[in-house]
VOBA-1610 file (N, C-alpha, C; in pm, whole numbers, padded with zeros to 5 digits, always signed):
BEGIN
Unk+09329+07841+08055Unk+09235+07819+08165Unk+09310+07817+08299Unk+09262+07897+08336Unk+09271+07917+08555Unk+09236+07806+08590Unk+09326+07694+08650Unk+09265+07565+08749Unk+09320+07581+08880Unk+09181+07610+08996Unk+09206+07631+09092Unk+09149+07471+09162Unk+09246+07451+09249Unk+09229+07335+09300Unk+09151+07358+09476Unk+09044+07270+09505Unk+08970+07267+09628Unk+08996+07073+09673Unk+09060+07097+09791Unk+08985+06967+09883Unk+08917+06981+09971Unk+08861+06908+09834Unk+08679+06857+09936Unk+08635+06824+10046Unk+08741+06726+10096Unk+08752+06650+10248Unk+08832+06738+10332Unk+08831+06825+10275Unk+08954+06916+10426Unk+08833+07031+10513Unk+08823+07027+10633Unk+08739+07082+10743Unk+08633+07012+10817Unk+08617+07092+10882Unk+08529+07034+10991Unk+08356+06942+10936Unk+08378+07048+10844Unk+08203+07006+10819Unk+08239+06952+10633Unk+08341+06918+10612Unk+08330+06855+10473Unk+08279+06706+10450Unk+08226+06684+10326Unk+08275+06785+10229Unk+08151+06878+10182Unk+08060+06873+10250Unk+07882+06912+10277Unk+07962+07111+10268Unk+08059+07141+10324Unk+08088+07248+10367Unk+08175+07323+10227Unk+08274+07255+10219Unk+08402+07255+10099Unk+08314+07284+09949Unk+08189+07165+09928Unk+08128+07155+09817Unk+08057+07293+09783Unk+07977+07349+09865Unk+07833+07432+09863Unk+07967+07535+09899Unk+08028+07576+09922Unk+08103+07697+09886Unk+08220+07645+09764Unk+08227+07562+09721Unk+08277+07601+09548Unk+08129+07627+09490Unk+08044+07583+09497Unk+07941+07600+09455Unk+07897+07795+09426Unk+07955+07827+09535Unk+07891+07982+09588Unk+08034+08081+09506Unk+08188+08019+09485Unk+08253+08068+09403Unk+08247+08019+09282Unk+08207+07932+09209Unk+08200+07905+09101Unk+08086+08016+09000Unk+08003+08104+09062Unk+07932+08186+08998Unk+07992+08289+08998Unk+08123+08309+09091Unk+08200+08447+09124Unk+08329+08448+09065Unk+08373+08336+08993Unk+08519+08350+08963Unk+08524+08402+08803Unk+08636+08434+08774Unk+08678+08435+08592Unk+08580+08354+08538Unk+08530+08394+08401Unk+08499+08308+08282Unk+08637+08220+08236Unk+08736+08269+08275Unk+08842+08161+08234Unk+08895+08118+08376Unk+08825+08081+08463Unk+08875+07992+08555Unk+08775+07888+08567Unk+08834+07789+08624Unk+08752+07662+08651Unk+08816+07617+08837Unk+08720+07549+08887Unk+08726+07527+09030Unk+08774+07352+09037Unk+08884+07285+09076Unk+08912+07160+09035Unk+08903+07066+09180Unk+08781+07002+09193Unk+08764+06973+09356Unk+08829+06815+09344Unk+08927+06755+09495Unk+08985+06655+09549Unk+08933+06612+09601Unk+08885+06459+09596Unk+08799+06444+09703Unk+08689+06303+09655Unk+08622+06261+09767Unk+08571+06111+09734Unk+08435+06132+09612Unk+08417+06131+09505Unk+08382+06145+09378Unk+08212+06124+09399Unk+08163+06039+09456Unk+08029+06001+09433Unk+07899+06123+09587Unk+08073+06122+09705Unk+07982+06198+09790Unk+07989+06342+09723Unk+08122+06385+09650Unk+08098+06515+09604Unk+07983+06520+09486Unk+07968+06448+09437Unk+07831+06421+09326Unk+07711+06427+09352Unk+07690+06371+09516Unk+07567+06355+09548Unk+07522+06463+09618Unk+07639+06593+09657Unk+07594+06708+09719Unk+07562+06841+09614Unk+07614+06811+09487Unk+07615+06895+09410Unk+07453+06880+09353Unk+07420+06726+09305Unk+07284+06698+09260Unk+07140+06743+09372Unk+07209+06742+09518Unk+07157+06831+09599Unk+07096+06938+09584Unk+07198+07026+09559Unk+07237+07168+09524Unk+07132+07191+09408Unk+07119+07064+09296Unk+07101+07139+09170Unk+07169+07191+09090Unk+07337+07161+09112Unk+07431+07215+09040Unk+07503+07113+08926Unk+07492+07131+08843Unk+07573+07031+08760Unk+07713+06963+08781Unk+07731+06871+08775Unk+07892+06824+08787Unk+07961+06878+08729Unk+07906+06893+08607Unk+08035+06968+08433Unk+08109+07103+08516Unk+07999+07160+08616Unk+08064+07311+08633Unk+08204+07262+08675Unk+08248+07158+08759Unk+08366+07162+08829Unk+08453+07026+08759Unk+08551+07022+08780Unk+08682+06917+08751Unk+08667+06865+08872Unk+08624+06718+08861Unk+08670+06614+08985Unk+08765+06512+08972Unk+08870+06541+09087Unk+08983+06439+09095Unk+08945+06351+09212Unk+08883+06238+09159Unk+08836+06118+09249Unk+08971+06099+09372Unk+08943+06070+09476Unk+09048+06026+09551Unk+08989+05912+09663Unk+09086+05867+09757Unk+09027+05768+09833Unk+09033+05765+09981Unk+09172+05849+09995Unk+09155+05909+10167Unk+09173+06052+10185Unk+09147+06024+10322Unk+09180+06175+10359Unk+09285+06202+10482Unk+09372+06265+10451Unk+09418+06318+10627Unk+09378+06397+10734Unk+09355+06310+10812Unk+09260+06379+10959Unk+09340+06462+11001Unk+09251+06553+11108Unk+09318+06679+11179Unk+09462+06562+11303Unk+09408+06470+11338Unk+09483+06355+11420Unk+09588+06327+11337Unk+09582+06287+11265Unk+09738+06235+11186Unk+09824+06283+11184Unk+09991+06222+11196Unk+10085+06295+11223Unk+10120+06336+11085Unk+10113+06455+11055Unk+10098+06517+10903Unk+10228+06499+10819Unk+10350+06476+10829Unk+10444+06461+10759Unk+10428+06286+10713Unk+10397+06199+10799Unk+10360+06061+10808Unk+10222+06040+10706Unk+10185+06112+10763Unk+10003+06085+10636Unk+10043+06128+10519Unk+10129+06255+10514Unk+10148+06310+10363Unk+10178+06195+10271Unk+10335+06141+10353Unk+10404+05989+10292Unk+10311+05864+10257Unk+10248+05820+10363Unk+10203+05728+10354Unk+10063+05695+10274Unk+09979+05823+10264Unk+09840+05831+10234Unk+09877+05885+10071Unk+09905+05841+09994Unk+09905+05907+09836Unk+09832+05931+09762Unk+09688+05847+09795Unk+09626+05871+09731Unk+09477+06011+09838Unk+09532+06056+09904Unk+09467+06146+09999Unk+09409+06219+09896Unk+09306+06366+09923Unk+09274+06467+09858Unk+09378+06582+09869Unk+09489+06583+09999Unk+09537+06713+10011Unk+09691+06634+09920Unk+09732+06496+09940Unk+09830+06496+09884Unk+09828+06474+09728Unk+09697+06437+09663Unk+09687+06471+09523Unk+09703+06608+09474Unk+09637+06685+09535Unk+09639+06797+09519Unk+09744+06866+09499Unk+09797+06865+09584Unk+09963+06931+09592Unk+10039+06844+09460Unk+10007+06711+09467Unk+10028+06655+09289Unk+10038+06741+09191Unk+09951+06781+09187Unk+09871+06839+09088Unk+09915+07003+09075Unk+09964+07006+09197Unk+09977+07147+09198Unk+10145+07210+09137Unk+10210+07062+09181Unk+10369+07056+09133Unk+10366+07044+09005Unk+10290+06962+08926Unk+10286+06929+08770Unk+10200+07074+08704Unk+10193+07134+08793Unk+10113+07245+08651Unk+09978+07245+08646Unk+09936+07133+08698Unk+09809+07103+08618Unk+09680+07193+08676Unk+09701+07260+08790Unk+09624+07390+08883Unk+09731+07445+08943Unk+09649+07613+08929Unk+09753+07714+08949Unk+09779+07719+09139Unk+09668+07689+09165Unk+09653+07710+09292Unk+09563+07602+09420Unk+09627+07619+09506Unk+09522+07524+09604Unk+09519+07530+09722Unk+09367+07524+09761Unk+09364+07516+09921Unk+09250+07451+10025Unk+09254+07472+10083Unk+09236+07348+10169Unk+09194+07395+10326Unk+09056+07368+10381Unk+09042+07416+10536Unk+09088+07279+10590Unk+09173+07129+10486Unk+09192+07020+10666Unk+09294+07075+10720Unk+09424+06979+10744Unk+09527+06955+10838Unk+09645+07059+10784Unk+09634+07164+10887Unk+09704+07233+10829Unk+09874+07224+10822Unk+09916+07120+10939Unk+10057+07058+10930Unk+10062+07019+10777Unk+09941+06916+10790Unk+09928+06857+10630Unk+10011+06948+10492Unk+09942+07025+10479Unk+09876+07133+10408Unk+10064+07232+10394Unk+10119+07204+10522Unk+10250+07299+10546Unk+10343+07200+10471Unk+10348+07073+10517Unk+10433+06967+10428Unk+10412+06965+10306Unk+10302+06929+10250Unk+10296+07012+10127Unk+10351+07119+10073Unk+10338+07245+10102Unk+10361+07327+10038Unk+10561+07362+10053Unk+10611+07301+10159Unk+10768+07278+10149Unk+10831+07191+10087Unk+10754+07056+10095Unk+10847+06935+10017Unk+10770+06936+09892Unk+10655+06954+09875Unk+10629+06908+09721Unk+10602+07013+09615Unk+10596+07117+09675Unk+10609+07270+09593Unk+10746+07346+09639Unk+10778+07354+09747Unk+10927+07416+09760Unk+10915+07546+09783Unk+11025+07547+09891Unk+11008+07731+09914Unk+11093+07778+09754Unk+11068+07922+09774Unk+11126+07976+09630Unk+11296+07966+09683Unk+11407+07978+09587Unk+11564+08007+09587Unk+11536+08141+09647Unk+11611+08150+09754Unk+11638+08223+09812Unk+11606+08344+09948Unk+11494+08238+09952Unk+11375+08277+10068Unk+11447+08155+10180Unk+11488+08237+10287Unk+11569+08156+10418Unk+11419+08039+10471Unk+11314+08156+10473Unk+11195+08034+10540Unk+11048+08134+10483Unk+10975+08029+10414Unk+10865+08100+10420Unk+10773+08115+10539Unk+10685+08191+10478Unk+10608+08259+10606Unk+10418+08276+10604Unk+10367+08265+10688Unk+10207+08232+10666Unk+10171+08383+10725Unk+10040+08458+10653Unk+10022+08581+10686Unk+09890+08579+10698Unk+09838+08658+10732Unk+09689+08719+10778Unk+09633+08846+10752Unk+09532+08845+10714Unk+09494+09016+10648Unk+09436+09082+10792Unk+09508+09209+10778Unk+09383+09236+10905Unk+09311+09376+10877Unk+09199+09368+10942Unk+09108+09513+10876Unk+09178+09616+10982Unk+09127+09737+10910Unk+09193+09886+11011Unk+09067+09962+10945Unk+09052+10052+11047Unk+09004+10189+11052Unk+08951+10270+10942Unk+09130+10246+10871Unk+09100+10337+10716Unk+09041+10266+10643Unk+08980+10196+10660Unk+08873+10085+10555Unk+08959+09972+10455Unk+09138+09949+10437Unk+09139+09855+10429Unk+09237+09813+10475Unk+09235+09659+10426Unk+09329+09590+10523Unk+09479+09596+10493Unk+09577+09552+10610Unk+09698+09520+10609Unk+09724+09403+10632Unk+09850+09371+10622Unk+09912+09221+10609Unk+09979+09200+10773Unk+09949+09099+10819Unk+10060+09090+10957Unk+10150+08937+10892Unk+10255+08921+10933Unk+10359+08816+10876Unk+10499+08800+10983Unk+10518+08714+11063Unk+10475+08582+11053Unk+10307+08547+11143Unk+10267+08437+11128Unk+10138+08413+11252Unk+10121+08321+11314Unk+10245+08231+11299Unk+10242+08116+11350Unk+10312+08004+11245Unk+10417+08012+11206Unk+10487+07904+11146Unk+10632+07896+11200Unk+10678+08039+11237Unk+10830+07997+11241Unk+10843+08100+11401Unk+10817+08063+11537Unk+10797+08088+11642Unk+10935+08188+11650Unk+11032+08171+11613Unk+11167+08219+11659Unk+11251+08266+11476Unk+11257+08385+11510Unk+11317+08435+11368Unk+11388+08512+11385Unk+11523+08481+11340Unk+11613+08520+11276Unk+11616+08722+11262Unk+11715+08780+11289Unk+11607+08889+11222Unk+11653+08927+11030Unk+11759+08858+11009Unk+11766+08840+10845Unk+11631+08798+10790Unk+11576+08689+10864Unk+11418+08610+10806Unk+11303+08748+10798Unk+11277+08832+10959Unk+11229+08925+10923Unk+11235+09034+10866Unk+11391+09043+10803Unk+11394+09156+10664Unk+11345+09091+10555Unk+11341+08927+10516Unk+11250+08898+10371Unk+11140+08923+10426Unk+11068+08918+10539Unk+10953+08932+10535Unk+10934+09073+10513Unk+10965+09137+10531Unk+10918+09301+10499Unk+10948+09262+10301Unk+11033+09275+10285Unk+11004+09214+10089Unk+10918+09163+10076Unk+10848+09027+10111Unk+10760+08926+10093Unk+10661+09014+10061Unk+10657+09079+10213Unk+10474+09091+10245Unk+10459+09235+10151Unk+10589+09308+10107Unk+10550+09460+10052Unk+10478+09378+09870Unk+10588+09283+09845Unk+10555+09206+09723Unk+10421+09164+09738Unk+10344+09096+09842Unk+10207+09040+09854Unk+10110+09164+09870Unk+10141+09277+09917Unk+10060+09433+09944Unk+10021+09477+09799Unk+10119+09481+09750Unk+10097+09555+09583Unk+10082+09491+09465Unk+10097+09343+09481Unk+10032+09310+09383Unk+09883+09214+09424Unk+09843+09158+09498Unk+09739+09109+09518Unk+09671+09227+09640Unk+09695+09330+09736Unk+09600+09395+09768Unk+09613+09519+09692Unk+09719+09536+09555Unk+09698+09643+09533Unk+09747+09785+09580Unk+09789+09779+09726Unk+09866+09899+09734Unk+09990+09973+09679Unk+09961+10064+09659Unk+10102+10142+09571Unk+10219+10165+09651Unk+10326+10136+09684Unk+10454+10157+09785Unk+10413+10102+09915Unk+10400+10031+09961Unk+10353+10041+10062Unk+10407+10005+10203Unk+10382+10054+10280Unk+10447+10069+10410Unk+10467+09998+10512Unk+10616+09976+10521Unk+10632+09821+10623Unk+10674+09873+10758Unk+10630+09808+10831Unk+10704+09837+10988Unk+10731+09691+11035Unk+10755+09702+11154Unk+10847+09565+11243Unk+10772+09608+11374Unk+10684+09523+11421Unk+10588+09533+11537Unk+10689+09522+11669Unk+10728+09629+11792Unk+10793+09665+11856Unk+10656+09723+11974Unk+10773+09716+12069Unk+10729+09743+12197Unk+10701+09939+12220Unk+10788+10035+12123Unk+10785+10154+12093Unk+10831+10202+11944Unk+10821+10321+11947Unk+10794+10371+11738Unk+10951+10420+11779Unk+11033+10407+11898Unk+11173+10500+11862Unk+11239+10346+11865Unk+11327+10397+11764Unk+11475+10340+11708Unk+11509+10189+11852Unk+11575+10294+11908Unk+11645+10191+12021Unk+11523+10132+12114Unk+11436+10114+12074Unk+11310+10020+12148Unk+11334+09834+12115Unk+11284+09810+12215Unk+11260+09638+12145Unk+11367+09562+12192Unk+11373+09420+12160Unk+11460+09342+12174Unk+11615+09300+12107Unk+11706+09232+12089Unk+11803+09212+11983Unk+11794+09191+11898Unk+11626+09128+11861Unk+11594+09048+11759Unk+11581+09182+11674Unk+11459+09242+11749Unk+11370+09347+11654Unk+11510+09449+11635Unk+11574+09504+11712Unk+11714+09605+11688Unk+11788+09622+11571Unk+11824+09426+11595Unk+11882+09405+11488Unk+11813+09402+11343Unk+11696+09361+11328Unk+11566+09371+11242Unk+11579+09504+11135Unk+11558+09579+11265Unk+11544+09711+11230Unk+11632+09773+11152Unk+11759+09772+11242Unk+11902+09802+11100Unk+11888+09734+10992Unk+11851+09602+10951Unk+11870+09568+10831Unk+11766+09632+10720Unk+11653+09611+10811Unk+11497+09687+10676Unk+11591+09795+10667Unk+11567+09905+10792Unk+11644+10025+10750Unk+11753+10042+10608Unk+11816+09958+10641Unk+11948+09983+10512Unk+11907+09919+10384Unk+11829+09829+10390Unk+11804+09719+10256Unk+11744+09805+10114Unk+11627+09898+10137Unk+11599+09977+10040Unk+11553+09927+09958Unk+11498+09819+09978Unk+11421+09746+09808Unk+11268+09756+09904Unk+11236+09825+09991Unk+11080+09854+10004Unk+11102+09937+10091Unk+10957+10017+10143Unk+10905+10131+10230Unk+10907+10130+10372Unk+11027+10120+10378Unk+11011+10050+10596Unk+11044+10195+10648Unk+10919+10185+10745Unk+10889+10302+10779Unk+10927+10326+10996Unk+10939+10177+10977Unk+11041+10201+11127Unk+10892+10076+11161Unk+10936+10130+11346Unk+10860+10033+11436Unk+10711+10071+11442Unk+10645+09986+11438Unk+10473+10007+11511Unk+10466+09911+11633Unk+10389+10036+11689Unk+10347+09930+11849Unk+10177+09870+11808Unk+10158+09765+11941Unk+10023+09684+11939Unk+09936+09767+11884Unk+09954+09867+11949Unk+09818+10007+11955Unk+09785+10032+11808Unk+09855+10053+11729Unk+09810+10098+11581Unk+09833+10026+11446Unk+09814+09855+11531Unk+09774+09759+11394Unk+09680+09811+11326Unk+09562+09795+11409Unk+09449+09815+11339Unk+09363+09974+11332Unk+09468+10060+11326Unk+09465+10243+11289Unk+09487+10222+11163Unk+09568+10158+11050Unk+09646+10189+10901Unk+09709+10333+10910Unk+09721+10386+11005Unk+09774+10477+10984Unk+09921+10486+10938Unk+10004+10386+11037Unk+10139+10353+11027Unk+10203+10267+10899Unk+10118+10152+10878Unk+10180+10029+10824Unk+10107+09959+10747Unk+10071+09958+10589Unk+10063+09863+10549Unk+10069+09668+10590Unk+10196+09701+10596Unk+10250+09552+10625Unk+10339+09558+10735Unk+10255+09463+10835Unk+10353+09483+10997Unk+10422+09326+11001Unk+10538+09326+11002Unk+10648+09226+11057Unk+10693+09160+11184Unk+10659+09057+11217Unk+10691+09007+11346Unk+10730+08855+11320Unk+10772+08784+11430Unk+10812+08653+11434Unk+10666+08584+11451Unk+10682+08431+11476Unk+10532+08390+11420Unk+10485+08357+11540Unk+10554+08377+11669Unk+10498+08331+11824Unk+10399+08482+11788Unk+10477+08606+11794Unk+10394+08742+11860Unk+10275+08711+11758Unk+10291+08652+11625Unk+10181+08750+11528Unk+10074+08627+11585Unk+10099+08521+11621Unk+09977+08441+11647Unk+09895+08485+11760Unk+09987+08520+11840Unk+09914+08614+11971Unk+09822+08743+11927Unk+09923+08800+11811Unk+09804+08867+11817Unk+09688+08865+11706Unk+09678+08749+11665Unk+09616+08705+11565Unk+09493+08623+11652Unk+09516+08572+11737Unk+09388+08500+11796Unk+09336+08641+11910Unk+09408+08711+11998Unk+09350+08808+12053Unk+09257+08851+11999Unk+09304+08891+11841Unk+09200+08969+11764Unk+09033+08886+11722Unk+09093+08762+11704Unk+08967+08695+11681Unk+08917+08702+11814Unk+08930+08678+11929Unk+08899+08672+12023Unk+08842+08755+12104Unk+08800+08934+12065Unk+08792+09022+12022Unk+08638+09011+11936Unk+08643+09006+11836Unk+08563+08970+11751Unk+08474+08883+11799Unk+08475+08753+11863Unk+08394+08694+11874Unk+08291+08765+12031Unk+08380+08817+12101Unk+08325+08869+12235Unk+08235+09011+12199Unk+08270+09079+12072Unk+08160+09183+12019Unk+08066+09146+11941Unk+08091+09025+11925Unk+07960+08979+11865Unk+07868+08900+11952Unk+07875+08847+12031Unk+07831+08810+12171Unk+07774+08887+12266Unk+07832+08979+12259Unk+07759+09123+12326Unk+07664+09202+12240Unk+07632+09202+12121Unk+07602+09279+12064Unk+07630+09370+12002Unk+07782+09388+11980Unk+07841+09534+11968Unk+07778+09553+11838Unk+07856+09712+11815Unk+07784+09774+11714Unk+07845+09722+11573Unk+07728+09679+11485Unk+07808+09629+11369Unk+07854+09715+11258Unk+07973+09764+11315Unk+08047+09871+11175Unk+08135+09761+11080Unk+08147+09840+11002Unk+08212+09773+10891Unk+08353+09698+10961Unk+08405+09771+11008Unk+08540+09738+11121Unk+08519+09623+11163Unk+08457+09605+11217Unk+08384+09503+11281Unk+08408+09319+11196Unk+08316+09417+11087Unk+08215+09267+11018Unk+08368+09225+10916Unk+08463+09335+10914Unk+08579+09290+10830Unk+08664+09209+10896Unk+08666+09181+11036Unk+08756+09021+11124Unk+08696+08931+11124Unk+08555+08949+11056Unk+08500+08782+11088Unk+08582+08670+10915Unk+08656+08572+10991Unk+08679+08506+10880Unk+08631+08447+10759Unk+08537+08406+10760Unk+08456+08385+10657Unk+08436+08480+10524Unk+08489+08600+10548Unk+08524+08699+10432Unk+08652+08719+10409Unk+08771+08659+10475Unk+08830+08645+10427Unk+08948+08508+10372Unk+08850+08410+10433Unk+08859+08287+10372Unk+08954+08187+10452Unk+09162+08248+10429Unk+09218+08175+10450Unk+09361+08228+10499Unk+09438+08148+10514Unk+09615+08246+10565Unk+09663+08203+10403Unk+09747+08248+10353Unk+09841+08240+10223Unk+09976+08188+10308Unk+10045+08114+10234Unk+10153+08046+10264Unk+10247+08134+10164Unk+10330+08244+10194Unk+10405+08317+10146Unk+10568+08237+10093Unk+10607+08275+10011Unk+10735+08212+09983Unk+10778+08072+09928Unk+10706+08025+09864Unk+10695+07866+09854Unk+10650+07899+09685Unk+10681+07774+09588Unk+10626+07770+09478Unk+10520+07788+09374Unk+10429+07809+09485Unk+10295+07852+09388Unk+10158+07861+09499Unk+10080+07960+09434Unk+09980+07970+09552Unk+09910+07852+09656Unk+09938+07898+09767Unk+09856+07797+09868Unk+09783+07827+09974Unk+09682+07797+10023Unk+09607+07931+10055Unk+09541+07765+10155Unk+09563+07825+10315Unk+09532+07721+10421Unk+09420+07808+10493Unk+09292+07705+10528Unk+09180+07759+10554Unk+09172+07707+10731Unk+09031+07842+10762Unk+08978+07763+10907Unk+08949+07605+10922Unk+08953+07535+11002Unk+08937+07389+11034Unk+08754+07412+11029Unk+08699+07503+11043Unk+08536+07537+11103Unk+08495+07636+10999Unk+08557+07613+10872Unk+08519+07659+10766Unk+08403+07660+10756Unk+08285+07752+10728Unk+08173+07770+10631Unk+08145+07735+10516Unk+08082+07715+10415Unk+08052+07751+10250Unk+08073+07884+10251Unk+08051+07955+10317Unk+08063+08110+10284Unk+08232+08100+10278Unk+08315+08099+10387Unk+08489+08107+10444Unk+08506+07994+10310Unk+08471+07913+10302Unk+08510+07816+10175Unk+08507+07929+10012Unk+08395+07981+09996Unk+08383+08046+09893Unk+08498+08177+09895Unk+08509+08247+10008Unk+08632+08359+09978Unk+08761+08283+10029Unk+08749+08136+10046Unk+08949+08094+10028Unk+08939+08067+09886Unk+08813+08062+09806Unk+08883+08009+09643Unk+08899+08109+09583Unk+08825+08253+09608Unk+08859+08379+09549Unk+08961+08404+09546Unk+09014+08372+09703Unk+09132+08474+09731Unk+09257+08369+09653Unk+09210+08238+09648Unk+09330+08172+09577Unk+09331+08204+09434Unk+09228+08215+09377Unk+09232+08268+09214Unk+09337+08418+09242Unk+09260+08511+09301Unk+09337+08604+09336Unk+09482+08623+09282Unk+09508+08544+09390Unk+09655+08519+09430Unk+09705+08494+09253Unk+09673+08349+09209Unk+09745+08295+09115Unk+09685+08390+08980Unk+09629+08527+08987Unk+09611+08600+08891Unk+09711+08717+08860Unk+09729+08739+09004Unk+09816+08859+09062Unk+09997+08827+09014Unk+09996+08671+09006Unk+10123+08633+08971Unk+10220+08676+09021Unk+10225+08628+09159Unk+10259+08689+09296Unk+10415+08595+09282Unk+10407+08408+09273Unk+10505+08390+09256Unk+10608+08405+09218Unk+10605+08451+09047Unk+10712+08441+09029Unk+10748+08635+09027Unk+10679+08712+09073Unk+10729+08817+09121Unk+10824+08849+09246Unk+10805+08726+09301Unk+10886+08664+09449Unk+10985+08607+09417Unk+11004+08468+09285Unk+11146+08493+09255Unk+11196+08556+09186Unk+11144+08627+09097Unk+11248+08763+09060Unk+11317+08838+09181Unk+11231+08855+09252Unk+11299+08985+09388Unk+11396+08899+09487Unk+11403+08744+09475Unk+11448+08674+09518Unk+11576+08601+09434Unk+11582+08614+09287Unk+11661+08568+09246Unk+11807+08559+09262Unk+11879+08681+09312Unk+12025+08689+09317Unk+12023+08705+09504
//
């Protein structure tokens, strides 16, 4: 049995929000998965009897607090034990669910997934990624987006591994094509960071690096599968894009598929790349809908058996 773990109390509108989208994946996942919700036991009971949904469908791990978006998250992790996000991650170190995630505190949620799951041997720093839609109808990976502001450019050659490892086995692409997001597509473009970047993908040869992509053709697929940057640029251009999105939908724009593929709620959550076992960190303004595709995409993940394909490629 698949035990995917949900806290209940993590987002804006939980656990009214968290609940009614396990609710909405629990009809969508494996016959051999089960949905294992964290969280205060009698309010998750009383939203499900709401619903009309039985309790039996889900595993409840009673808990007694929660960590607020306010709390200083390394401090709450410690101090709050019996939380929903720090059971969880319990739970997630012992085996007992393959996977877990969570729209609260996403500091929270990061301490977790370093001290009590662990980056993998041999990963310098893991890294949080974002799907983004293109043109050719599907998506690519951008990596970093906001965890590690200043990188190394050794850090951004695992990330071209990471994210080619996260491309082909959970989106499925066959070889697929990495670049290093640059200011121009020739060689001697960019900074020391990206330069240096660049020579290393170049020579490394354990994936498809296909050189530099500029801003302009993230979202073409023409270039890149999986685009590489440090986690200041990719957040920039990770909220632009939402930001983007929300102003064409405000206007009216035209709803193409392009379009309706940045609104988050279809695609749930960021994946915490490089760390021990799937973890999958959601919007703070999560939906039931954005709730229902972060548990997909976490089954996903822990089907695809993404981890320990990461320490193999990581092992020596």
């Amino acid at each position: 049995m698949l035990k995917i773990g949900l806290d209940a109390m993590g987002g804006d509108f939980a656990p009214e929000a968290a609940v009614k989208g396990a609710i909405m994946a629990s009809t969508e996942i494996g016959p051999e998965s089960k949905i294992v919700l964290f969280g205060d036991k009698t309010k998750i009971e009383t939203i499900l009897a709401a619903e009309n949904c039985p309790a039996d469908r889900f595993d409840i791990v009673a808990t007694t607090e929660v960590i607020e978006m306010g709390d200083h998250p390394a401090k709450a992790f410690q101090q709050k034990s019996d939380a929903s996000i720090t059971v969880g991650f319990a739970y997630l170190a012992k085996g007992l669910i393959q996977g877990f995630a969570s729209a609260g505190s996403t500091g929270a949620m990061m301490v977790g997934s370093m001290y009590a799951i662990k980056p993998i041997d041999g990963i310098i720093r893991p890294t949080i990624s974002s799907l983004v839609p293109t043109v050719s109808g599907r998506f690519a990976l951008l990596l970093d987006v906001g965890l590690n502001v200043d990188c190394k450019p050794e850090v951004l050659c695992q990330y071209g591994l990471i994210g080619s490892i996260y491309a082909e086995s959970v989106l499925g692409i066959e070889n697929p094509r990495v670049a290093i997001l640059n200011i121009g597509e020739e060689e001697t473009k960019g900074n020391a960071q990206t330069k240096a970047a660049h020579e290393m993908m170049k020579a490394s040869g354990r994936f498809n690096f296909v050189g530099n992509i500029e801003g302009s053709h993230i979202f073409s697929g023409k270039v890149a599968d999986v685009i590489v940057c440090d986690g200041f640029t990719g957040n920039v251009v990770l909220k632009m894009a939402e930001g983007l999105y929300r102003i064409n939908k405000a206007l009216g724009g035209a709803q193409h598929k392009f379009w309706e593929a940045m609104n988050y709620e279809h695609i749930g959550g960021t994946p915490v790349l490089g760390v021990g076992a799937p973890v999958i960190i959601g919007h703070g303004c999560s939906t039931p809908q954005a709730i229902r595709s972060m548990i997909l995409s976490t089954e996903h993940t822990a089907k695809a058996n993404l981890t320990e394909k990461l320490r193999l490629a990581f092992k020596d």
